[in-house]
C-alpha positions as CSV (number, residue, x, y, z in Angstrom):
1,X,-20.6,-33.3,-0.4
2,X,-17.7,-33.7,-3.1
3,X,-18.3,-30.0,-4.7
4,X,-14.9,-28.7,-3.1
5,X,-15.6,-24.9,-4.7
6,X,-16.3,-22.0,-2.8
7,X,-16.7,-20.9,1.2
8,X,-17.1,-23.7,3.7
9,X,-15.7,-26.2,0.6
10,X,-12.4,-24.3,0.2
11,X,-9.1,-25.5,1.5
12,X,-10.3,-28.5,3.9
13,X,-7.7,-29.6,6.6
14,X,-6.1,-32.8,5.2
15,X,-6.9,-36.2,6.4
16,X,-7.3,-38.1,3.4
17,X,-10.4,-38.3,3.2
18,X,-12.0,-34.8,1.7
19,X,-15.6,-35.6,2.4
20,X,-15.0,-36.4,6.1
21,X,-13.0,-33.6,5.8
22,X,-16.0,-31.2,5.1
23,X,-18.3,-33.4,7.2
24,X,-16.0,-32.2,10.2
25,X,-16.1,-28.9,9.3
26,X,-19.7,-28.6,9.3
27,X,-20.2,-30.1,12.3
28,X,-17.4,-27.8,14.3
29,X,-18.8,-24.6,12.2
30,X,-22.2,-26.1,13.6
31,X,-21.1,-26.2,17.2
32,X,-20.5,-22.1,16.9
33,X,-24.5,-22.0,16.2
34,X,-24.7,-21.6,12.1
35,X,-27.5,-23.1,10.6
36,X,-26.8,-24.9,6.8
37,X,-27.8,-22.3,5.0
38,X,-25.6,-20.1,6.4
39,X,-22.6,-22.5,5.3
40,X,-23.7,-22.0,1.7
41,X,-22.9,-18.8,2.0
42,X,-19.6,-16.9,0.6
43,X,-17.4,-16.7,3.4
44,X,-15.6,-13.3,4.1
45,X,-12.5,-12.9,6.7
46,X,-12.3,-9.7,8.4
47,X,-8.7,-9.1,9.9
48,X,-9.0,-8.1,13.3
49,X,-6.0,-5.9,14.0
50,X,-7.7,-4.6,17.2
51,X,-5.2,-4.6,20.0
52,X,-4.6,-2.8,23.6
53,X,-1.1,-2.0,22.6
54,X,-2.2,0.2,19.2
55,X,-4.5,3.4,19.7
56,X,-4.6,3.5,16.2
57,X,-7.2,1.0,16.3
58,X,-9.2,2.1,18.9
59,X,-12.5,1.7,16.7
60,X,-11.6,-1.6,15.1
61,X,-14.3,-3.3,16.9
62,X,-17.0,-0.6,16.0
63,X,-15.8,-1.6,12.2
64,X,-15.8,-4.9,12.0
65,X,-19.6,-5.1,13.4
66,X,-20.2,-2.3,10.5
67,X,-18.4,-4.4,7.9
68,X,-20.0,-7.7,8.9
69,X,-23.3,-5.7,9.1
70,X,-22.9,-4.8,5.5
71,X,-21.4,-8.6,4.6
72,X,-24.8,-10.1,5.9
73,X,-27.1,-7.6,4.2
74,X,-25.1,-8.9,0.8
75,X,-25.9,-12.8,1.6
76,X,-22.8,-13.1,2.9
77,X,-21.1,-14.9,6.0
78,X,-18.4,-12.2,8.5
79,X,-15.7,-14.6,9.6
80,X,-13.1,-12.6,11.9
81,X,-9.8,-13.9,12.3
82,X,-7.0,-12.0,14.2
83,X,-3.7,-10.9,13.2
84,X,-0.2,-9.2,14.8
85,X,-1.4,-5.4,15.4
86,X,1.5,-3.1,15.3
87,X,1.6,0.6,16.8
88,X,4.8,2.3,16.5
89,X,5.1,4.0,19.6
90,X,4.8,0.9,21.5
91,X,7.2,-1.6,19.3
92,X,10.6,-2.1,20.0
93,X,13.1,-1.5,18.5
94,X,10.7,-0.3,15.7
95,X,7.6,-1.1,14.2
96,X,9.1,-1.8,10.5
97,X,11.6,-5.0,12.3
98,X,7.7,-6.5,12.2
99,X,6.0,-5.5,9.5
100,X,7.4,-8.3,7.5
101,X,6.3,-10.5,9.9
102,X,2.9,-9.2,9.8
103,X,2.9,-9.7,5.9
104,X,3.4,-13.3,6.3
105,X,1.4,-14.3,9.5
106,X,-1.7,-12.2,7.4
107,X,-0.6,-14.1,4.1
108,X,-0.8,-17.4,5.6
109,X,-3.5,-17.1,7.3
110,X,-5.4,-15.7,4.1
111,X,-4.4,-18.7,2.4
112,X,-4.9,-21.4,5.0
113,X,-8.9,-20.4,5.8
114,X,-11.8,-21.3,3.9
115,X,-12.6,-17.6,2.5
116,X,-13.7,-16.4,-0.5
117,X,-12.7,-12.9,0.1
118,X,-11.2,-10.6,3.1
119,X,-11.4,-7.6,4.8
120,X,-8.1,-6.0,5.8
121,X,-8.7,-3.6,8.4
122,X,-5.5,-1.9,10.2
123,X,-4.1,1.9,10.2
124,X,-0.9,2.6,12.1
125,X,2.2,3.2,10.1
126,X,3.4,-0.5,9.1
127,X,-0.4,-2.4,9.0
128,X,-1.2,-1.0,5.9
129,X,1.8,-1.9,4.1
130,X,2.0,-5.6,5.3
131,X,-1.4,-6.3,4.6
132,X,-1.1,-5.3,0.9
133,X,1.7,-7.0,0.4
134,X,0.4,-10.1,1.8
135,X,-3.2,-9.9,-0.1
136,X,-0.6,-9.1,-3.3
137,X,1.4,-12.9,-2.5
138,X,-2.0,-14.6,-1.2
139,X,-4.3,-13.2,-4.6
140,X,-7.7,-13.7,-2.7
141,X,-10.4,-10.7,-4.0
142,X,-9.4,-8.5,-1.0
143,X,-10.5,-4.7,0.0
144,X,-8.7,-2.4,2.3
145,X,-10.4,-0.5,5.4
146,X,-8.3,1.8,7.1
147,X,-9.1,3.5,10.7
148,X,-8.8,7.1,9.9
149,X,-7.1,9.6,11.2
150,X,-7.6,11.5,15.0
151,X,-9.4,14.5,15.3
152,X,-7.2,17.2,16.0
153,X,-6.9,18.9,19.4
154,X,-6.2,22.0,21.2
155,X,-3.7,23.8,23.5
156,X,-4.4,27.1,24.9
157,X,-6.6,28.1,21.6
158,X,-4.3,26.2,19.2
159,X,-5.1,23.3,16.7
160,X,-2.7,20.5,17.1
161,X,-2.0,17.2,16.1
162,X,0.4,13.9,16.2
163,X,2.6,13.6,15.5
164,X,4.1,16.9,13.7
165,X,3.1,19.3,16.4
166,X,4.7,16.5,18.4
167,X,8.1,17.2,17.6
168,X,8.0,20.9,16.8
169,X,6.9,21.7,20.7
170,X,9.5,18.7,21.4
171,X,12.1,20.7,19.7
172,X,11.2,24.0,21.5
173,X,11.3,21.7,25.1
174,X,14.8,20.8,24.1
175,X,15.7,24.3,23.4
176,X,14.4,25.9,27.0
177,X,11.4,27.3,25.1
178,X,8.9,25.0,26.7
179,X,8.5,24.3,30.6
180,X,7.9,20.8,32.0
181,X,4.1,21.6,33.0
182,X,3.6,23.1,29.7
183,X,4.9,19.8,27.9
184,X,2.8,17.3,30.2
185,X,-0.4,19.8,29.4
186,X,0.8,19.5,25.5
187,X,1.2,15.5,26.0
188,X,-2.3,15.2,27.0
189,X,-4.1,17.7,24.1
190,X,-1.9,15.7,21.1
191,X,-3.8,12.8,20.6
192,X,-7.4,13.1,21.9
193,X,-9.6,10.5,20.1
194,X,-8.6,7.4,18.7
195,X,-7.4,7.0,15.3
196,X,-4.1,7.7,13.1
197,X,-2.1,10.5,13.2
198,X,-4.0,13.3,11.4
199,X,-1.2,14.5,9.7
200,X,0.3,13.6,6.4
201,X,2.6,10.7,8.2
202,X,3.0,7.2,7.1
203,X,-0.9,6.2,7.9
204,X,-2.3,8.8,6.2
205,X,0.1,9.1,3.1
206,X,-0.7,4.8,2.7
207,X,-4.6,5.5,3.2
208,X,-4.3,7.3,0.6
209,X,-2.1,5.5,-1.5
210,X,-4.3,2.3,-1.0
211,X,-7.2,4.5,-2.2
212,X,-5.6,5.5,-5.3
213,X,-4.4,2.6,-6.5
214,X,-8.2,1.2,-6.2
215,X,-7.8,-1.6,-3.3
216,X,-9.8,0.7,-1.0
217,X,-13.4,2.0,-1.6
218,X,-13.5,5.9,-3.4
219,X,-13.8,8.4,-0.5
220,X,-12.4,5.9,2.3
221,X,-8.9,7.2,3.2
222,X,-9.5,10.8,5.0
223,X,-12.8,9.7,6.9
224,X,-12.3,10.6,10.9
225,X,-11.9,7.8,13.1
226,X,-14.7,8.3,14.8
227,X,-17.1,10.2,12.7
228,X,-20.2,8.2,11.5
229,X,-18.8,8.2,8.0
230,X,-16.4,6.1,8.8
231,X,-18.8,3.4,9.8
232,X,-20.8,3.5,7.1
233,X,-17.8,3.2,5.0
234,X,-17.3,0.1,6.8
235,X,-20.2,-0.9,5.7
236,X,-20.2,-0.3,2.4
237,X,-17.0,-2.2,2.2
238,X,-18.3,-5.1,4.0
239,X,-21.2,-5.3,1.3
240,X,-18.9,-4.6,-1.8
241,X,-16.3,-7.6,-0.3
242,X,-19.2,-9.8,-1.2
243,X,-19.9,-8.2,-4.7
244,X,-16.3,-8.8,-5.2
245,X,-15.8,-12.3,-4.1
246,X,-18.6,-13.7,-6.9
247,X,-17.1,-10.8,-9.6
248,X,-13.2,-12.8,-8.2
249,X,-11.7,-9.9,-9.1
250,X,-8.3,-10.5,-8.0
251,X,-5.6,-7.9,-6.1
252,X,-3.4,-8.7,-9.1
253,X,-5.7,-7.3,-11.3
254,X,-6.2,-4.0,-9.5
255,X,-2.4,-3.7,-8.1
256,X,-0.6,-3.3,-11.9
257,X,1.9,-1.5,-12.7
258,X,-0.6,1.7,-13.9
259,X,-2.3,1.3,-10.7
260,X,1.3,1.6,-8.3
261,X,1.8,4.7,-11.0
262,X,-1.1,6.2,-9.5
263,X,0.2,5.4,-6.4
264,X,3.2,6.8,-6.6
265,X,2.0,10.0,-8.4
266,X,-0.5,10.9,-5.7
267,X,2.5,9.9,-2.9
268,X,4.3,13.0,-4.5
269,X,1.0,15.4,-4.9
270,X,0.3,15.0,-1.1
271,X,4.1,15.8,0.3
272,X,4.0,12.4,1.4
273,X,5.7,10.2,4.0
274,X,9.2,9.3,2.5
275,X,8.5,5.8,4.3
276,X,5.7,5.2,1.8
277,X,8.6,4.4,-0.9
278,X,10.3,1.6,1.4
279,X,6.3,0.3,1.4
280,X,5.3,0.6,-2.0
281,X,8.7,-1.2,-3.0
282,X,7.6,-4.0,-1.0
283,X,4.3,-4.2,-2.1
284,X,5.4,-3.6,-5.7
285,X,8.5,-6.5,-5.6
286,X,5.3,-9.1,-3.9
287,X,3.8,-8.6,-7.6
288,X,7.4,-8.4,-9.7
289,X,7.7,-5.2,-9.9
290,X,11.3,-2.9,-9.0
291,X,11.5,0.4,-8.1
292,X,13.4,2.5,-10.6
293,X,14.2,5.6,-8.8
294,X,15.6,7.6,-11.6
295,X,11.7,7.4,-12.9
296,X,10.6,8.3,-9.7
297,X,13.0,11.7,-9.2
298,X,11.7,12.4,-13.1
299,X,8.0,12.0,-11.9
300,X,8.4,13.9,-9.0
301,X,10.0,17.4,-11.2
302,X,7.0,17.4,-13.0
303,X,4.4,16.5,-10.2
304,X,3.7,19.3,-7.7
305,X,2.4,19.3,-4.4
306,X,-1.3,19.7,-4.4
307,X,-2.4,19.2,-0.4
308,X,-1.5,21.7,2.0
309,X,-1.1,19.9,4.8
310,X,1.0,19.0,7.5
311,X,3.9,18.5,7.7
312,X,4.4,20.2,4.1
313,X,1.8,22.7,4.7
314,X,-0.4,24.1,7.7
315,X,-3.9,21.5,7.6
316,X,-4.6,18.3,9.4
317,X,-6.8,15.4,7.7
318,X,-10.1,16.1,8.8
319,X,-9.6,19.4,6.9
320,X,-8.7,17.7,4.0
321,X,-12.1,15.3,4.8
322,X,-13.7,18.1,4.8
323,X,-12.4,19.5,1.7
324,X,-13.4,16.2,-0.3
325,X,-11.2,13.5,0.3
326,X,-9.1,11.9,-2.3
327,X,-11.6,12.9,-5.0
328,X,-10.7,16.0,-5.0
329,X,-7.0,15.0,-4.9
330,X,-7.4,12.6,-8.0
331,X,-9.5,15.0,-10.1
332,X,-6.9,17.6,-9.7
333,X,-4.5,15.2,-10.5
334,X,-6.4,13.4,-13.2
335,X,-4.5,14.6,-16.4
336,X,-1.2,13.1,-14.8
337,X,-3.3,9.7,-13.7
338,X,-4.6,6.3,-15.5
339,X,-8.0,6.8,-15.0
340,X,-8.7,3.1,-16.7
341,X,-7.1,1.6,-13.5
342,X,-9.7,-1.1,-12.1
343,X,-10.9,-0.8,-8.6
344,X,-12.3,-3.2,-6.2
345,X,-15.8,-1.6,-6.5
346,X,-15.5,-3.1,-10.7
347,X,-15.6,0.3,-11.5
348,X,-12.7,2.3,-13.1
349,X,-10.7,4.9,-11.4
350,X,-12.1,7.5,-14.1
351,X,-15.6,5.8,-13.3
352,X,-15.8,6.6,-10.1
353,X,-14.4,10.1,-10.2
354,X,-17.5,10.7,-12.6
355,X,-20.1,9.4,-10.5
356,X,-18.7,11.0,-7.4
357,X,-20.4,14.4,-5.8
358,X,-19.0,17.4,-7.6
359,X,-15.9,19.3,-6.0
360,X,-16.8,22.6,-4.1
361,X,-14.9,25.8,-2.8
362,X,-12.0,24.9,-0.1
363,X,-8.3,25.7,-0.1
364,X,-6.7,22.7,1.1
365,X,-5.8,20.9,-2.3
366,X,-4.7,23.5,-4.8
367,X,-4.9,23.0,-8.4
368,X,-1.9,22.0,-10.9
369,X,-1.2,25.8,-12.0
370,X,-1.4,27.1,-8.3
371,X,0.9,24.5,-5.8
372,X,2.4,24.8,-2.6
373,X,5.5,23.3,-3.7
374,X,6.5,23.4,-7.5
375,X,8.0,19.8,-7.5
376,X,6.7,16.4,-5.5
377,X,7.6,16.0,-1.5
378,X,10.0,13.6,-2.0
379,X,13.0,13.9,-4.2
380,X,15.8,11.0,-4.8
381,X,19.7,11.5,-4.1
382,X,23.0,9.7,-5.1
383,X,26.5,10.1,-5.3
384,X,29.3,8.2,-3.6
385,X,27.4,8.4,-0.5
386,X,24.9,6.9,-1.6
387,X,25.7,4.9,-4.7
388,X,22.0,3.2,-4.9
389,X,19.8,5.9,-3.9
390,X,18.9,8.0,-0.9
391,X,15.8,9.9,-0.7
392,X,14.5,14.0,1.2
393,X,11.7,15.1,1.4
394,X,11.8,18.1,-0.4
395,X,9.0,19.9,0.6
396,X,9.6,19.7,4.6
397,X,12.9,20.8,3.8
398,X,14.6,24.2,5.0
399,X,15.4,25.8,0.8
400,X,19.0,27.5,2.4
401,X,20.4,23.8,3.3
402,X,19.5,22.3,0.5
403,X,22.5,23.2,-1.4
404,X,25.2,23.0,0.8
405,X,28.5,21.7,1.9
406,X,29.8,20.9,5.5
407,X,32.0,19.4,8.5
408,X,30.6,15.8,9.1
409,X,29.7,15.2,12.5
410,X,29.4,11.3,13.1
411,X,27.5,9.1,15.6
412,X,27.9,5.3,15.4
413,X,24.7,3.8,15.8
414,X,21.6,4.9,18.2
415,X,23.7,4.4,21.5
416,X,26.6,7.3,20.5
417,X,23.7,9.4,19.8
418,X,22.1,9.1,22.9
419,X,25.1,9.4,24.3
420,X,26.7,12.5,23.2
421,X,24.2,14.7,21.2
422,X,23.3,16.5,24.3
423,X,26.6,16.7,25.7
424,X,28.2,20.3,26.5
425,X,31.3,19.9,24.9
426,X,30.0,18.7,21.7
427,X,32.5,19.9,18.7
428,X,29.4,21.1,16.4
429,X,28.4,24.0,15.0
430,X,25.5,25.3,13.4
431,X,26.9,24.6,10.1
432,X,28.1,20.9,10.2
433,X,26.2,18.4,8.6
434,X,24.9,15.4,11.5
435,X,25.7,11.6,10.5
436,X,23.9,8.6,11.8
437,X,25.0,5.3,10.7
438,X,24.2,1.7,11.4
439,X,21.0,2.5,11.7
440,X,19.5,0.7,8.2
441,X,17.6,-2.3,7.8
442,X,20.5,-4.9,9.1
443,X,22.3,-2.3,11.0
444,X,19.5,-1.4,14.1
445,X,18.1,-3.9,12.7
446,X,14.8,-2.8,11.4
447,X,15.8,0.8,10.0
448,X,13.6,2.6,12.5
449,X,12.7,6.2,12.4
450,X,15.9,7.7,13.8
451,X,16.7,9.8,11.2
452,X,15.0,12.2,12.4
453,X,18.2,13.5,14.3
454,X,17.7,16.0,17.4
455,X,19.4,19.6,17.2
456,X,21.9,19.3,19.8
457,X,21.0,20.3,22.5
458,X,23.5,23.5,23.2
459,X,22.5,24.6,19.3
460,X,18.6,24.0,20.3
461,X,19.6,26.5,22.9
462,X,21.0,28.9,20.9
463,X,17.7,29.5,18.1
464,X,19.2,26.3,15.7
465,X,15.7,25.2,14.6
466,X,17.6,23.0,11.6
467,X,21.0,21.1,10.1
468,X,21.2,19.1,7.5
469,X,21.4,15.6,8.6
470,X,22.2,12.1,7.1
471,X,21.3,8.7,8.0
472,X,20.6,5.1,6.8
473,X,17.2,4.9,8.6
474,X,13.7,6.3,8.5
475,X,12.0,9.3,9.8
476,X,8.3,9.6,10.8
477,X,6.1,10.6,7.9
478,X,5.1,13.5,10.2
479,X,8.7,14.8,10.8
480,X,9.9,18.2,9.2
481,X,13.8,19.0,8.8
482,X,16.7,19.0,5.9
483,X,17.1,15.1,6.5
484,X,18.4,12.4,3.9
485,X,17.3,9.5,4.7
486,X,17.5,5.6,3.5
487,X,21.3,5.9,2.1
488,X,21.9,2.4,0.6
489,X,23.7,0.6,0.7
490,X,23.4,0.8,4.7
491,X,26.6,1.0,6.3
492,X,25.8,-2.4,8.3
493,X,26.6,-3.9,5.2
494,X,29.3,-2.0,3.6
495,X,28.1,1.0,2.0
496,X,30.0,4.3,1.7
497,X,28.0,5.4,4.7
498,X,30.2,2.9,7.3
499,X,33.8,4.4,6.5
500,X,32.5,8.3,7.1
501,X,34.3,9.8,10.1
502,X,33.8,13.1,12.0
503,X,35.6,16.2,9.9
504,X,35.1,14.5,7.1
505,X,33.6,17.2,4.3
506,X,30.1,16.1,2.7
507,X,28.2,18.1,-0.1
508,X,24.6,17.9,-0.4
509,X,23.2,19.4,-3.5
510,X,19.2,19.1,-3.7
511,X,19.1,21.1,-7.1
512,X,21.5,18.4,-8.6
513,X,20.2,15.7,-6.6
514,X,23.7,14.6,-5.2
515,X,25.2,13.8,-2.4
516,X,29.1,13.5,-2.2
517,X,31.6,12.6,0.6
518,X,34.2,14.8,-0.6
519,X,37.1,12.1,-0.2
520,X,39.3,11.3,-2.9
521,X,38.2,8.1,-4.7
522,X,41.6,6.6,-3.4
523,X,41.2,7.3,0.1
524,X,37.6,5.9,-0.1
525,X,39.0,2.7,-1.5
526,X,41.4,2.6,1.3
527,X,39.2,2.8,4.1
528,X,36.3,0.3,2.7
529,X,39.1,-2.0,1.9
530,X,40.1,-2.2,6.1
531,X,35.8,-2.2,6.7
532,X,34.3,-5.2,8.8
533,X,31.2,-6.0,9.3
534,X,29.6,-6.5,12.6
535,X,29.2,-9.5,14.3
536,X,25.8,-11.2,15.6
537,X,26.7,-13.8,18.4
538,X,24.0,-16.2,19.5
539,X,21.1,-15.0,17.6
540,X,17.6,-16.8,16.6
541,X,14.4,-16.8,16.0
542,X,13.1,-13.7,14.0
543,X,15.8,-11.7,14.6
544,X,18.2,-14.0,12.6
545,X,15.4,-15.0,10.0
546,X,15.2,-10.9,9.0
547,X,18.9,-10.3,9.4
548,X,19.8,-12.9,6.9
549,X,16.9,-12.0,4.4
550,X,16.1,-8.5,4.8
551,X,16.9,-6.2,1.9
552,X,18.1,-3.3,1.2
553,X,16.4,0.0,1.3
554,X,15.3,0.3,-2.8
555,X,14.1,-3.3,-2.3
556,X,11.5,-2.1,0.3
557,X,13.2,-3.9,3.1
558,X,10.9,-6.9,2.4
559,X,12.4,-10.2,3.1
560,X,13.9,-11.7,-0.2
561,X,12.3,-15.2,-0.3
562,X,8.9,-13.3,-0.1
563,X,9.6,-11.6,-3.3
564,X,7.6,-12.7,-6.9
565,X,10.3,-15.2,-8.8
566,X,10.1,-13.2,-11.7
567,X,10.2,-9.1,-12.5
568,X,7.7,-8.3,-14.8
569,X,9.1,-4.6,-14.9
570,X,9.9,-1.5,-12.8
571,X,7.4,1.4,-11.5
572,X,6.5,4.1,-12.3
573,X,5.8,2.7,-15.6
């Protein structure tokens, strides 16, 4: 009893005494009816995200009886272990304030279990991201398995979907277009099976990302929910866990700097969600890596969009399924791509694009010479404003704003907003530019999706469909609109952003990729010189752990002490 190697013999609880130790073990693994030779087995954890809070993972159940299926058939041994489950419609104050959190509880608990290898299922927006960032810290052979997107459904003959469709029949609500029975009918014909939203939003756009930079098996990121595929996916991935945990290949060894390239490459080919940046930063800073966002606006000019799909184009995911998945997406893309990436199957990226079933007719991905949108979805600002960065996404953008100068209109946090956006007496017109502020990572705290900044309500009414409009926080993946978004530094902790007052003048210019408060430097100086910060007054628990670790934007908002002790380089590469 003294080999202290693999499953069952991994990480004994410490009482001094190692063989009691395992002797213990045995006997309480015993007591939940495994037989010896089921202890000799490698052990592999399945996160169980599952939760009656998150719709998202409605099926996780069905999968993790699919993946342990597939772990058994192998000569494995399915151990599930539970996790924080975060949906963002039902977190407050946002999803994100947890998703570090989630990263740590999922790290810890990777490292603390005897496993030799573990499943990480989850889908909503922030799941993803934590879970790769914590199987990047914990380096345990890991494998991702994502819930797939809804199914799309219908309203009086038309296809719709979450969350895109969402706020587009939102908007026309707002704007007297839609009447209250017609938005209750639309509420209820939104989301009608479980899954993610089956647009390109933060779930998908990470599903995909995941699959690209080979921690997920090929094919696995635009499977439906609930279609069968998606369970036998499952378990495939619950078979190849085991494959992986006697090959040890490592998340460090499929997670380089090529393979967050990739990554980032097929991030701009899809139009995806701008939050995908904050979540690749923080995956990328877990394994030393920095964000260089000079590389990134470069990468994006010469990478087009590829995927016509919401909210960029006029699909939904299962059309994009149906079209061929992320195969077709990576073969398209293949001249721009490392194809000699590793991937937790042991094959190569290139490998597995060869051996994959053969692209056929569809016109959802277009090829290189034939985009929607010349340049990638998201494009990367700075300027005064924004001195370290602030990101659009270019391809949901309306092209007449994107160069253009106007009358700041300024709301000081999420409570001004709410207060006086709709108000009647507004001073704003059609041509002002909307400011949100205090609204980053420290400032809300947890930067939530609020950038995303309604028409007011007596322009709504008058035909305004869009503004240009400037925050420090995030919008939904799914949203559509002239928005900057992510201006750092945040104005909770001094950035330009903090000193900008209504009637100010701002300039946004996408074709220069600037974004100017059109002060004199002096008068800048001035009024960041008299700037103080706010004040937090009896605070504990998480709440003052994130506030005095989180960082900034660029940083991917991941907690600093979290962070590799070393950079090893910046991405893309």
């Amino acid at each position: 009893m003294t080999n202290i190697k693999r499953g069952l013999n991994r990480r004994l609880a410490n009482y001094g005494d190692t063989e009691f130790s395992l002797y213990l073990r045995k006997a309480f693994a015993k007591s939940m009816g495994y037989l010896d030779k089921d202890l000799e087995k490698p052990i592999v954890g399945i996160t169980n995200t599952h939760s009656d809070l998150v719709s998202c993972h409605g099926t996780v159940p069905q999968l993790i009886s699919a993946a342990s299926d597939g772990i058994i058939e192998a000569g494995g041994l399915p151990l599930v272990f539970p996790t924080i489950s975060l949906g963002e419609s039902f977190v407050t104050p946002t999803s994100m304030y947890f998703r570090n959190l989630m990263a740590m509880e999922t790290e810890e608990m990777i490292k603390g279990q005897p496993l030799d290898a573990v499943i990480l299922i989850g889908g909503c927006d922030k799941t993803v991201p934590a879970q790769l960032m914590a199987t990047a810290s914990a380096n345990l052979p890991s494998i991702s398995l994502v819930t797939g997107p809804m199914m799309t459904g219908s309203f009086r003959g038309e296809k719709l979907g979450a969350c895109t469709d969402c706020r587009r029949y939102w908007a026309a609500y707002r704007a007297g277009e839609v009447t209250d029975d017609d938005i209750e009918d639309i509420t209820s014909s939104l989301c009608p099976t479980a899954g993610t939203c089956m647009v390109m939003g933060t779930a998908s756009t990470m599903a995909c990302m995941t699959e690209a930079m080979g921690m997920m098996l090929i094919g696995g990121a635009a499977i439906p929910a609930i279609q069968a595929d998606r369970i036998r996916q499952a378990r495939k991935t619950g078979y190849c866990s085991v494959t992986l945990s006697k090959s040890n290949i490592k998340p460090r060894q499929i997670m380089t700097q090529s393979a967050l390239t990739n990554a980032l490459r097929v991030m701009l080919a899809i139009g995806g969600s701008t939050n995908a940046l904050i979540h690749i930063a923080a995956i990328a800073g877990r394994l030393g890596y920095d964000i260089d966002y000079k590389k990134i606006d470069k990468m994006s000019r010469e990478t087009p969009v590829l995927v016509d799909l919401k909210p960029s184009g006029k699909h939904y995911m299962e059309d994009l399924q149906n079209a061929g998945g992320m195969i077709t997406i990576l073969r398209e893309l293949s001249p721009l791509l490392d194809l000699e990436c590793l991937t937790v199957s042991g094959l190569t990226l290139g490998e597995e694009l060869n051996k994959a079933p053969p692209n056929w007719k569809q016109d959802v991905v277009r090829s290189l010479n034939n985009p929607i949108f010349p340049e990638g979805g998201i494009a990367v600002l700075t300027g005064n404003l924004a001195p370290d960065g602030a990101i659009i996404k270019q391809s949901a953008a309306n092209i007449d704003l994107t160069q253009h100068e106007g009358r700041a209109i300024v709301f000081d946090g999420l409570e001004d907003l709410a207060n006086r956006i709709d108000l009647p007496d507004l001073d704003v017109e059609p041509d002002d530019i909307l400011v949100l502020k205090n609204v980053g990572p420290k400032g809300a705290p947890g930067m939530p999706e609020a950038g995303y900044i309604p028409i007011p309500r007596k322009l709504a009414q008058q035909g305004v469909k869009d503004m240009v409009r400037i925050s420090d926080a995030r919008m939904s993946g799914t949203a559509f609109g002239t928005i900057v978004l992510h201006v750092s530094p945040e104005a909770a902790i001094g950035g330009c952003l903090a000193i900008v007052k209504t009637g100010d003048r701002i300039s946004l210019d996408l074709k220069e990729r600037n974004l100017n408060l059109l002060l004199p430097d002096k008068e800048i100086k001035k009024r960041l010189s008299s700037w103080m910060p706010k004040q937090y007054d009896n605070i504990r628990g998480w709440k003052k752990l994130f506030l005095q670790h989180v960082q900034q934007a660029p940083k991917g908002c991941d907690l600093d002490f979290l962070c590799a002790p070393k950079t090893l380089g910046s991405i893309p590469n």
